[in-house]
C-alpha positions as CSV (number, residue, x, y, z in Angstrom):
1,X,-17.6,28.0,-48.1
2,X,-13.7,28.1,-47.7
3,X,-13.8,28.6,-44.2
4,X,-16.3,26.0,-43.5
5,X,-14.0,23.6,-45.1
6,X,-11.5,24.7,-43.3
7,X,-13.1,24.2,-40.0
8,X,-14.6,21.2,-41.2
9,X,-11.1,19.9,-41.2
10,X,-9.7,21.7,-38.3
11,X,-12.6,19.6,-36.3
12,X,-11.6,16.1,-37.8
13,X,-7.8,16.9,-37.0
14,X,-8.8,17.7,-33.2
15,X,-11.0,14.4,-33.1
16,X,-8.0,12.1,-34.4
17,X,-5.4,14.1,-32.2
18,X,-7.7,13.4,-29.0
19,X,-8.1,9.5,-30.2
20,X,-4.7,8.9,-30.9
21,X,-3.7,10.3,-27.3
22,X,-6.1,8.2,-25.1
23,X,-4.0,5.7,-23.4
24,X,-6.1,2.7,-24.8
25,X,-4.2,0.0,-21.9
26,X,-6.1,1.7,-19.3
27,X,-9.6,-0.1,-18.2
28,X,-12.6,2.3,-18.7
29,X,-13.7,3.6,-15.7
30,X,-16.8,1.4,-13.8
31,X,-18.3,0.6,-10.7
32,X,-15.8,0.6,-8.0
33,X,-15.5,1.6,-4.5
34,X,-15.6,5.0,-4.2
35,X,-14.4,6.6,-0.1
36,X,-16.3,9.6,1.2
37,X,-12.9,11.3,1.3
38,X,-12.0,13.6,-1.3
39,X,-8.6,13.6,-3.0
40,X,-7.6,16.7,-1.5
41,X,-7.7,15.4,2.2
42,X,-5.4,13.2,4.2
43,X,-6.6,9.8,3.1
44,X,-4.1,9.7,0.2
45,X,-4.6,5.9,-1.1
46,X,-7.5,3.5,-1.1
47,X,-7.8,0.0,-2.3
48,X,-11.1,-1.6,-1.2
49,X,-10.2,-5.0,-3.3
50,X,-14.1,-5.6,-3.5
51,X,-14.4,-5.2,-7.4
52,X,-16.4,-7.6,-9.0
53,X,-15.6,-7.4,-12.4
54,X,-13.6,-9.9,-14.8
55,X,-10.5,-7.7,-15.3
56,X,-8.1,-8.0,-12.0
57,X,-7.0,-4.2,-13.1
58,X,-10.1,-2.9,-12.0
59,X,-10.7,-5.0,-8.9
60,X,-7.8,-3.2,-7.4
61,X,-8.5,0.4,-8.4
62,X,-6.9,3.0,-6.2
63,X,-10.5,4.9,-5.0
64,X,-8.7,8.2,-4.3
65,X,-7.6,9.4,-8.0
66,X,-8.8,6.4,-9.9
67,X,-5.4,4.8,-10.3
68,X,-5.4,1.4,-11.7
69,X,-2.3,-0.5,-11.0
70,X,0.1,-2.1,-13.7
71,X,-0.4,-5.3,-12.6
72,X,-2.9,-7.6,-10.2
73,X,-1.9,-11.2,-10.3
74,X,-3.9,-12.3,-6.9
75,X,-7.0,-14.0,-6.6
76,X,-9.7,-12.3,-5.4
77,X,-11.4,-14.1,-2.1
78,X,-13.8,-13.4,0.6
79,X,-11.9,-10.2,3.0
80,X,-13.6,-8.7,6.3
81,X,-16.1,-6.3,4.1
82,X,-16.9,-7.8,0.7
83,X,-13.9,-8.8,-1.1
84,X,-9.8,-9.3,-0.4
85,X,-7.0,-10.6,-2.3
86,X,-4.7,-13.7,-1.4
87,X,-0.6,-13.1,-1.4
88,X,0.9,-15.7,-3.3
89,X,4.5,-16.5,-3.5
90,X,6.3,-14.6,-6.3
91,X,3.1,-12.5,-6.6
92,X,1.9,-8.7,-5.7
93,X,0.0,-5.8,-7.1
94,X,2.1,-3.2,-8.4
95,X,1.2,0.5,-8.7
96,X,3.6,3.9,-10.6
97,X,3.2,5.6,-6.7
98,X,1.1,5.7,-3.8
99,X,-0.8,9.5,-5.4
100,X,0.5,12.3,-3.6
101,X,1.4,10.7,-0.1
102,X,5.1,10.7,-0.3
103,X,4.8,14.6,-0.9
104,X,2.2,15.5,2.2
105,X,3.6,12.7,4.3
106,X,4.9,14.4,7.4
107,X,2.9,12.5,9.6
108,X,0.9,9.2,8.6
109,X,-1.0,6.5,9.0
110,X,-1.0,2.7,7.1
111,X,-4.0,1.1,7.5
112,X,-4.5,-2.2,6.3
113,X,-6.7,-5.7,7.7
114,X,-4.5,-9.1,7.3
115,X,-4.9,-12.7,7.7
116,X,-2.3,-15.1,8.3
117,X,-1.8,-18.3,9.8
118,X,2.1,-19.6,9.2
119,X,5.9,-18.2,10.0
120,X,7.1,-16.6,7.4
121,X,9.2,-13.3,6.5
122,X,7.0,-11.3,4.6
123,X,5.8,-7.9,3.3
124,X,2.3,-6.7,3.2
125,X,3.3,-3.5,1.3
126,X,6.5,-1.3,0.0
127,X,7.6,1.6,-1.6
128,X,10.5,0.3,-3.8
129,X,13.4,3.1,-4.3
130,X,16.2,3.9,-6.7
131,X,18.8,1.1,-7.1
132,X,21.7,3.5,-5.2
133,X,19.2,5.4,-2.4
134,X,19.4,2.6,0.1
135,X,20.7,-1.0,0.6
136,X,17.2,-2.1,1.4
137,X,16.2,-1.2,-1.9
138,X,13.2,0.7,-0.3
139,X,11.7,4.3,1.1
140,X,9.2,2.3,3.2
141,X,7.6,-1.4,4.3
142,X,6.0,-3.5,6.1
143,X,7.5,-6.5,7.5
144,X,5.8,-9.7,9.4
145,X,7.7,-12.5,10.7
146,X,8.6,-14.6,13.1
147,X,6.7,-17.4,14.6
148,X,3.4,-18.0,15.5
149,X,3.7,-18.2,18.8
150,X,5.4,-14.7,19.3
151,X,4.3,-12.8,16.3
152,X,7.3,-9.5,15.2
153,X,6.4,-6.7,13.5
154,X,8.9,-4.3,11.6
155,X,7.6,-0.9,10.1
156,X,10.9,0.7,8.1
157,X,11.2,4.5,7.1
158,X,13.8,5.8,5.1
159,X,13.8,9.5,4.7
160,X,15.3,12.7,3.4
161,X,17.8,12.8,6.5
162,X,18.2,9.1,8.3
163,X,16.1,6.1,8.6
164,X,14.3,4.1,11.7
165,X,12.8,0.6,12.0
166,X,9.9,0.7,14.6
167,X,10.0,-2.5,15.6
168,X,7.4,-4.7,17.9
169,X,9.7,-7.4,18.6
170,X,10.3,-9.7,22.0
171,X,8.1,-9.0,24.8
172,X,6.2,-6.6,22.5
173,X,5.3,-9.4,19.6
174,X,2.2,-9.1,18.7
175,X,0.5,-11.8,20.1
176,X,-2.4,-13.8,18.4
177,X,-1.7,-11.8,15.2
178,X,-1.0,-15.6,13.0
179,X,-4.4,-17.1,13.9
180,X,-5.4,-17.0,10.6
181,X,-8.4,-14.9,11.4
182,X,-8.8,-11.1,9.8
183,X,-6.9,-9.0,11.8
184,X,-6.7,-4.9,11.8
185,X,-3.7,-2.9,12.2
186,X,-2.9,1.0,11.7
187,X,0.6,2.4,12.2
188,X,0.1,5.8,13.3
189,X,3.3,8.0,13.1
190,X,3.2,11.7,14.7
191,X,5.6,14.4,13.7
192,X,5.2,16.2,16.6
193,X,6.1,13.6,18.8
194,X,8.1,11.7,16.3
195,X,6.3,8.5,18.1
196,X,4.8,5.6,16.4
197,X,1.9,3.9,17.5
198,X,0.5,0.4,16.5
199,X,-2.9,-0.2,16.4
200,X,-4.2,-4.1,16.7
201,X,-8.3,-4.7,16.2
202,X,-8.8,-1.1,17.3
203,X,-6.3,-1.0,20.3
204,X,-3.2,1.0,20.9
205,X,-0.1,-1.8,21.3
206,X,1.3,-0.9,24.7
207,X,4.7,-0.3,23.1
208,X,5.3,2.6,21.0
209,X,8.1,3.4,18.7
210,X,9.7,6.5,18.8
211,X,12.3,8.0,16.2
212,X,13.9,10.5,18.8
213,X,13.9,14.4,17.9
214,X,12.9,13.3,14.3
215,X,9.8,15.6,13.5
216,X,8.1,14.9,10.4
217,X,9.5,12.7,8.0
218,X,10.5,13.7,4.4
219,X,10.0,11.4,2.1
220,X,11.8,11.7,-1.7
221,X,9.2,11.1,-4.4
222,X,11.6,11.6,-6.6
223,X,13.8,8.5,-5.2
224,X,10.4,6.0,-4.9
225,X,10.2,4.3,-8.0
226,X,6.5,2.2,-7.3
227,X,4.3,1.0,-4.6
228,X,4.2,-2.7,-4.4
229,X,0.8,-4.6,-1.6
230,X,1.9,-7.7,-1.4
231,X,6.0,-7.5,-1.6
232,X,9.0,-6.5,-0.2
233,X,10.9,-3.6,-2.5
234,X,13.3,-5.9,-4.1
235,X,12.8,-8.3,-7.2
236,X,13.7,-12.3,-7.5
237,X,15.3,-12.7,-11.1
238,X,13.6,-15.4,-12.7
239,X,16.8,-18.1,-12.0
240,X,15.5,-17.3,-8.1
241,X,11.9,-17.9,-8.9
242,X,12.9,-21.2,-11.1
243,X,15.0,-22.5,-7.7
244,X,12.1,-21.3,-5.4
245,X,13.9,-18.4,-4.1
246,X,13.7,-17.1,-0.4
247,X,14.9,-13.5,0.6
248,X,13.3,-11.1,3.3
249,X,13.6,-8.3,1.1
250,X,12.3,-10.0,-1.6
251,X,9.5,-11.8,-0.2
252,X,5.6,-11.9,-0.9
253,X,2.8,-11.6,1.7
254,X,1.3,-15.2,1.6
255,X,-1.6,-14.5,3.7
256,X,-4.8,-12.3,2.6
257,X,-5.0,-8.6,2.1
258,X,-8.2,-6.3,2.5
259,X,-9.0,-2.1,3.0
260,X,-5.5,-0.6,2.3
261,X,-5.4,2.8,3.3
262,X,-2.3,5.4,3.3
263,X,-3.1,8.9,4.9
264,X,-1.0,11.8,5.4
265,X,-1.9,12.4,8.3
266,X,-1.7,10.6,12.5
267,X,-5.0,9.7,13.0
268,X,-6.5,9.8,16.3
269,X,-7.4,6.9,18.3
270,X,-10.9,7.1,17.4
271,X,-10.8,7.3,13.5
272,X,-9.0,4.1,13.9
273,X,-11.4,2.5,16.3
274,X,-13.8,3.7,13.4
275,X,-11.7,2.1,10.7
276,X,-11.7,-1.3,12.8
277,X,-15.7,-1.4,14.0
278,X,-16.4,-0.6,10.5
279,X,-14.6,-2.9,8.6
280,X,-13.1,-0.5,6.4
């Protein structure tokens, strides 16, 4: 009888230890897009933004390792398969990191579909960084602006050894990108040739970006404080906001967002002509 009492007790202690250490601010897990890939291969991060459910949290579930993001204040609207979201001034989701893709990055590939139809200087993604690991304030983004007419696109890196800005700038703006229709684009970097190539609606930009003798990056987990769709890496203080702020480092993607993908790995032409005659 005592030591049934005993593990009588024993049993209820487990039970209120495993209650009291569920984290209880995380949405149950639901429907949500799932991707074919598994968590151990290259595709490293996956929002689909097609969750139909009344908490934002889970309509912007990472569909790699199930990781919700802290915040999602943008409205959900119609993207180029299912659902997308629509940047909003002052607004962006915000995740803890991007998984494992800042440790198995060598070589990559950001894949994302975007609409917009205005000049502005805006971010569709970041990885913010430690206050003192770069003036930028970032390890990584995604910058659009310029006008309408002439389109620029600016890709930064910032690594373990230097940094590189492939730029598609001038004569190599990418044209018709502001139209406001949905619009694919993959940045492809290879660490063998240490060449970046841009990938519009399925086709190869005729200007490619090279970081010269660079190899594989190195990316600094340890230095990357969040992952941020929808904003640059740096914050407005709320005195900005209240005197409607403007700042390129700063600034939120105003136009829509749909199928954001991180892979640590250069895919080849044809996984991204899959990506982009697929919709995904």
């Amino acid at each position: 009888m005592k030591n049934k009492i005993i593990n009588i007790i024993g049993g209820c202690a487990m039970a209120l230890f495993a209650f009291s250490c569920q984290d209880l601010d995380r949405p149950e897990l639901g429907n949500y897009p799932k991707d074919a890939a598994l968590p151990g291969g290259p595709l490293k991060f996956y929002v689909a933004f097609d969750g139909t459910s009344s908490n934002p949290l889970m309509n912007a579930v990472d569909s790699i390792k199930a990781k919700f993001p802290s915040d999602n204040p943008l409205t959900s609207i119609d993207g180029i398969s299912a659902k997308g979201v629509q940047g909003e001034k002052y607004k962006y989701i915000k995740y803890t990191s991007a998984n494992d893709f800042a440790q198995t990055a060598g070589s990559f590939t950001v894949s994302v579909w975007m609409q917009k139809n205005q000049q502005r200087t805006d971010h569709i993604f970041s990885m913010p960084a430690a206050s003192d690991y770069h003036w930028s304030g970032g390890s990584m983004f995604l910058l659009t602006e310029g006008p309408v007419s002439g389109p620029v696109v600016k890709f930064f890196v910032k690594d373990k050894t230097g940094e590189k800005w492939f730029e598609w700038v001038g004569a190599n703006a990418v044209n018709g990108l502001y139209n406001g229709q949905w619009h694919h684009l993959a940045f492809v970097y290879d660490g063998s040739t240490s060449v970046m190539t841009l990938y519009v609606d399925g086709q190869p930009h005729s200007f490619k970006s090279e970081w010269a003798n660079h190899g594989n990056i190195v990316l600094e987990p340890s230095k990357i404080t969040a992952l941020k769709i929808g904003a640059g890496p740096q914050e407005f203080t709320a005195t900005e906001i209240a005197n409607n702020g403007d700042d390129w480092l700063k600034n939120s993607f105003v136009g829509g967002i749909d199928q954001f993908r991180m892979y640590s790995s250069a895919l080849t032409a044809t996984e991204v002509q899959t990506l982009f005659t697929k919709k995904k």
